[in-house]
C-alpha positions as CSV (number, residue, x, y, z in Angstrom):
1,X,108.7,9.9,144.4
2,X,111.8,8.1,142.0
3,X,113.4,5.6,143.7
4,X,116.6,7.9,142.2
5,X,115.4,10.8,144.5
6,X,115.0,8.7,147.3
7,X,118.3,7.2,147.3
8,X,120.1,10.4,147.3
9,X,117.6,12.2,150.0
10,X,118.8,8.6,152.1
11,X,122.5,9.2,151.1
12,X,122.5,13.0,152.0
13,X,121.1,12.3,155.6
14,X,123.4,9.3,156.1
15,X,126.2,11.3,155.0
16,X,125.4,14.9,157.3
17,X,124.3,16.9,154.4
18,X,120.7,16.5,156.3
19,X,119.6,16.4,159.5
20,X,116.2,15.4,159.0
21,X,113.9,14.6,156.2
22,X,110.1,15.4,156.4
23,X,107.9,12.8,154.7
24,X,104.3,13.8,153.3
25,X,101.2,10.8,154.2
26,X,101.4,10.4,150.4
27,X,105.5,9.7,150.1
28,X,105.7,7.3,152.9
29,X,105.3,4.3,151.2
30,X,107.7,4.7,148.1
31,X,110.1,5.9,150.9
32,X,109.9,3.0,153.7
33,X,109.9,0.4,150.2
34,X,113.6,1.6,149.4
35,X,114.7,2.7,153.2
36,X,113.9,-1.6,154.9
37,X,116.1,-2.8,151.4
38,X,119.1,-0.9,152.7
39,X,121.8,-2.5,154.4
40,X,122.2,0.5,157.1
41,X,118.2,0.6,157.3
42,X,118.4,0.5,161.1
43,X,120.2,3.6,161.8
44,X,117.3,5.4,159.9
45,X,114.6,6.7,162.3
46,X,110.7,7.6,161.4
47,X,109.2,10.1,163.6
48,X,105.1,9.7,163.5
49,X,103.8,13.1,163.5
50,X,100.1,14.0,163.1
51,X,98.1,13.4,160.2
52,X,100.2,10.4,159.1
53,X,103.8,12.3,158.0
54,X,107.5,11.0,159.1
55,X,110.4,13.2,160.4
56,X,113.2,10.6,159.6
57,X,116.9,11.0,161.0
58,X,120.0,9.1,161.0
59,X,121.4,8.0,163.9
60,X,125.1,7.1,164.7
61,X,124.0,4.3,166.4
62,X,121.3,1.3,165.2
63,X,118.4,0.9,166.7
64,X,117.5,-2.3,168.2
């Protein structure tokens, strides 16, 4: 995945326009590069699910 595409997946769930945002085995990396560089990168969450994907959400509150 672009770094471009990234940014505005992270901007649409930050925003509302998404819920959530399932992440393939094979897009996790490019994905968690950009997402620990952002400023709000604690109110994103990664949900493991099996076979090594991510379900990630934002959350109105940061994680500790």
């Amino acid at each position: 995945m672009k770094e471009e595409l990234i940014q505005e997946v992270l901007e649409k769930l930050k925003n509302g326009e998404l819920t959530e945002y399932y992440v393939s085995k094979e897009d996790f990396l490019p994905i968690q590069n950009v997402l620990v560089k952002r400023a709000d990168f604690k109110y994103f969450r990664g949900i493991a699910k099996r076979g090594g994907d991510v379900l990630y959400r934002y959350m109105e509150s940061p994680r500790s």
